[in-house]
C-alpha positions as a Markdown table, in Angstrom:
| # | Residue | x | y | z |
|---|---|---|---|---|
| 1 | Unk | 113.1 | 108.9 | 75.0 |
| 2 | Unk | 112.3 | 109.1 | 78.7 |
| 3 | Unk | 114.5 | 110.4 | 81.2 |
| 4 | Unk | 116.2 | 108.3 | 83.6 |
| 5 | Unk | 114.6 | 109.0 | 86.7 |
| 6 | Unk | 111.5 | 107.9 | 84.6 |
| 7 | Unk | 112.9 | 105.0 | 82.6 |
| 8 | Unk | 113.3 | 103.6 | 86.6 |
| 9 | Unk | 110.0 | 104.8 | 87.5 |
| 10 | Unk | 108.2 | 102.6 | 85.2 |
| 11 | Unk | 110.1 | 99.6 | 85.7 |
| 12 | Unk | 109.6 | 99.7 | 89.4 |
| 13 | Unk | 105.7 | 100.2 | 88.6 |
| 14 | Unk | 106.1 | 97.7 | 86.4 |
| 15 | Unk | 106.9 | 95.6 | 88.7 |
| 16 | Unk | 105.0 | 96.4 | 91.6 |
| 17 | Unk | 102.2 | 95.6 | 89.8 |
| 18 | Unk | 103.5 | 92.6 | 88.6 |
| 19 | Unk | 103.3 | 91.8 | 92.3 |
| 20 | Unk | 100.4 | 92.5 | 92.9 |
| 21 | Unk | 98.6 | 90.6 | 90.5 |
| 22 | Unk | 99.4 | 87.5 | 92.9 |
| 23 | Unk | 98.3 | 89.4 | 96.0 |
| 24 | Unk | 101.9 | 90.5 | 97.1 |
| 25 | Unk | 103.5 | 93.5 | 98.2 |
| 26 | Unk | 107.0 | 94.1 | 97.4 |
| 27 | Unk | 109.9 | 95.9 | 99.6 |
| 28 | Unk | 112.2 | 99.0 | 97.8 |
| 29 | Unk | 114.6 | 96.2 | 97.9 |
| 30 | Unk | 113.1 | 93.3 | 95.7 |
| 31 | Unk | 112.4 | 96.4 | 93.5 |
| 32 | Unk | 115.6 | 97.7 | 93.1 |
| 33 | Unk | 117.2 | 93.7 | 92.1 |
| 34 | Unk | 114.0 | 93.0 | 90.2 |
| 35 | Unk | 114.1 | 96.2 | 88.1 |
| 36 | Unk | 117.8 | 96.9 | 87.6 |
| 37 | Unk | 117.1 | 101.0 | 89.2 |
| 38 | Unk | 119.0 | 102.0 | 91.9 |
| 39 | Unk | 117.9 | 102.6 | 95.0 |
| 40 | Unk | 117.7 | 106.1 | 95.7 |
| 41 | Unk | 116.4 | 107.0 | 92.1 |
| 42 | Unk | 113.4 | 104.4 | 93.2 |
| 43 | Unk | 112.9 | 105.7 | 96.6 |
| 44 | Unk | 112.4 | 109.0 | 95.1 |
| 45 | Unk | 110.1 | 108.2 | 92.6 |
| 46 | Unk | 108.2 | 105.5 | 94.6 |
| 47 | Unk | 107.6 | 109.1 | 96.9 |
| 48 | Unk | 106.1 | 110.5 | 94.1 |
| 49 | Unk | 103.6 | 108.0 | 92.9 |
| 50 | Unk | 102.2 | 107.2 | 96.6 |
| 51 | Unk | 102.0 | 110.6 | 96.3 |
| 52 | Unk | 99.9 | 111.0 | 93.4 |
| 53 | Unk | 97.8 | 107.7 | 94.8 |
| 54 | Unk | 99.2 | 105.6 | 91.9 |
| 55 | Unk | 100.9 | 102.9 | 94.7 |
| 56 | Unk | 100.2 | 102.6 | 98.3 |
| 57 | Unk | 102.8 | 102.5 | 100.9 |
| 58 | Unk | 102.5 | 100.8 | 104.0 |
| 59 | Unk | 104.9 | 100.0 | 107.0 |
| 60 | Unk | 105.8 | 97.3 | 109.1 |
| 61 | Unk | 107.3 | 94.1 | 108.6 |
| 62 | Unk | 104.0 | 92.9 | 106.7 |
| 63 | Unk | 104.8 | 96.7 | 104.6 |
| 64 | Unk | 105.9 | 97.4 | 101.7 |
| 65 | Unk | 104.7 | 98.8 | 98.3 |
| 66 | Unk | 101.4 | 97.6 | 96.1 |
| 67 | Unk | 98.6 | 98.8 | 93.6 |
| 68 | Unk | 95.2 | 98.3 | 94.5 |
| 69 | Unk | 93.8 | 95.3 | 91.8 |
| 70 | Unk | 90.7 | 97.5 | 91.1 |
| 71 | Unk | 92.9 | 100.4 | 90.4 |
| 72 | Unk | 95.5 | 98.3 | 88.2 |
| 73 | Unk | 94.1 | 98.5 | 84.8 |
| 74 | Unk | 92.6 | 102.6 | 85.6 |
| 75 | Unk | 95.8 | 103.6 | 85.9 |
| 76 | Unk | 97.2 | 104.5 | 82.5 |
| 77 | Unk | 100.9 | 104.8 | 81.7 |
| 78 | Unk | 100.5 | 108.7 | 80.8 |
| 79 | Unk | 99.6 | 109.1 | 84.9 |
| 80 | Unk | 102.7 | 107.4 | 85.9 |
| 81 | Unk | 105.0 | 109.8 | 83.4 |
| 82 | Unk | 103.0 | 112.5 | 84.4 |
| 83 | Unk | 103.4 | 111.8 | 88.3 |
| 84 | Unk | 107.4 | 111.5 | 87.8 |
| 85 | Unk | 107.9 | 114.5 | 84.9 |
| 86 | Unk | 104.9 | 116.0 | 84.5 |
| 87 | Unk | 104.1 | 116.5 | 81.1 |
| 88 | Unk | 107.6 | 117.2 | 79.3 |
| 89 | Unk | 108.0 | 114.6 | 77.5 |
| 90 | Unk | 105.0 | 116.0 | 75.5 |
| 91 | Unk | 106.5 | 119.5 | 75.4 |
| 92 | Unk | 109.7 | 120.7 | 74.2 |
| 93 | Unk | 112.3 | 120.6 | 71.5 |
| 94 | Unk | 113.6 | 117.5 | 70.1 |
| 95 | Unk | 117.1 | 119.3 | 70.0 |
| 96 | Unk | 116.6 | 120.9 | 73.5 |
| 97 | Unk | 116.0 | 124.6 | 72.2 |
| 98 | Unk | 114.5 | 126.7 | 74.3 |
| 99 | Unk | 112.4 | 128.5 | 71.6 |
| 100 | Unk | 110.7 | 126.1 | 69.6 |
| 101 | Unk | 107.4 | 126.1 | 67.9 |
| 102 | Unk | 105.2 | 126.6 | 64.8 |
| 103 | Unk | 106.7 | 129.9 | 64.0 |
| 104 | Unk | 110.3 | 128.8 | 64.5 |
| 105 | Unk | 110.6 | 125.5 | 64.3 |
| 106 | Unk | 113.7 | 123.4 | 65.0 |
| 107 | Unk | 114.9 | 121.4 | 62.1 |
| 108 | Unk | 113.0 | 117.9 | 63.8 |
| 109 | Unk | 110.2 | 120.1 | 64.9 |
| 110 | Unk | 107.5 | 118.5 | 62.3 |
| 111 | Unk | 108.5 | 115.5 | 62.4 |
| 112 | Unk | 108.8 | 115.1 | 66.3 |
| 113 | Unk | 105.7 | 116.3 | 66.8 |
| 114 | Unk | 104.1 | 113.6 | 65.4 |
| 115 | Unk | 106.4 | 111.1 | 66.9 |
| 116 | Unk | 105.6 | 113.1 | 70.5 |
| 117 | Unk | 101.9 | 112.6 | 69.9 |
| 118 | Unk | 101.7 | 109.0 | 69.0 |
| 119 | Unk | 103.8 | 108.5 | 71.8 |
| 120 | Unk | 101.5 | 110.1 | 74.2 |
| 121 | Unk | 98.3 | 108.5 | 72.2 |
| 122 | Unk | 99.9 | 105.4 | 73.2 |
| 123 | Unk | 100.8 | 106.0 | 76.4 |
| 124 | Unk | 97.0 | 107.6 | 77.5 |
| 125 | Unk | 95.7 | 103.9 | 76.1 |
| 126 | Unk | 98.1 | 101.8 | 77.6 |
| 127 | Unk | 97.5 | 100.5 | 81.4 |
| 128 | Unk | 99.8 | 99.4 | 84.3 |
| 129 | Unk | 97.7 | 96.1 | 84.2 |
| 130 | Unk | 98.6 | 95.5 | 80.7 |
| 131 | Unk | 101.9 | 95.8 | 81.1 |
| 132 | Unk | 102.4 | 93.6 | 84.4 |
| 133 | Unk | 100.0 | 91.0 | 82.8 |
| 134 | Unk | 103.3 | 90.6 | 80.4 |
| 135 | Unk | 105.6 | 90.7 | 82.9 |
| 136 | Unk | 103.8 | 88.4 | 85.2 |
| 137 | Unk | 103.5 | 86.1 | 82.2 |
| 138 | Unk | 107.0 | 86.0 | 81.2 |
| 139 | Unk | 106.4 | 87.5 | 78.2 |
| 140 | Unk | 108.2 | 90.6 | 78.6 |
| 141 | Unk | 111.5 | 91.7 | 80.7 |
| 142 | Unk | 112.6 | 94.4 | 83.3 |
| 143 | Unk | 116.4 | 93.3 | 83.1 |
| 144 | Unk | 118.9 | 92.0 | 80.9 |
């Protein structure tokens, strides 16, 4: 469903804020072991959500990468997709045409559109916080 670099994207935010629910900020390292992505797709992608104020980013030997806790549950999974792919995975063809709409629809076209918009319904109502809250609970997983 999601590319790659954002299938590692929103494990590593995942994460992150998993972290900091208990206060902690976390190095590109103890991302990259706890999240399974590899370290240059994270680095990348960790560029672009500091970017778009989604994590912070601070230096030093007390640095490393967090989400401000009143921030955590604002921050909707549809801005971290958006901040690593834009809005693609709302647009386009299920079968990768490059003309494919209303008038001349793709085979999948009818019934990916509403698979596309419950997906983005879902994501729009979905936070970081409650996400990590699973994650930080052992509820959910990152790896396996």
């Amino acid at each position: 469903m999601f590319s790659k670099p954002c299938e590692h994207g929103i494990k590593a935010i995942i994460y992150i804020a998993s972290k900091s629910l208990e206060g902690k900020r976390v190095k590109i390292g103890d991302i990259v072991n706890n999240s399974g992505s590899p370290e240059a797709f994270t680095a990348k992608i960790l560029g672009a959500l500091t970017k778009y104020g989604i994590v912070n980013s601070h230096t030093g030997p007390r640095g490393g990468f967090e989400i401000d806790l009143r921030k955590l549950k604002q921050i909707m999974m549809s801005d971290v997709i958006k901040a690593i792919e834009g809005d693609s995975v709302y647009n386009g063809c299920a079968l990768g045409l490059s003309e494919c709409n209303k008038e001349h629809p793709c085979p999948m076209h009818d019934k990916f559109v509403t698979i596309r918009n419950d997906l983005k319904r879902m994501l729009t109502n979905t936070s970081v916080y409650d996400l990590a809250l699973g994650l930080k609970n052992g509820k959910t997983v990152l790896m396996r």
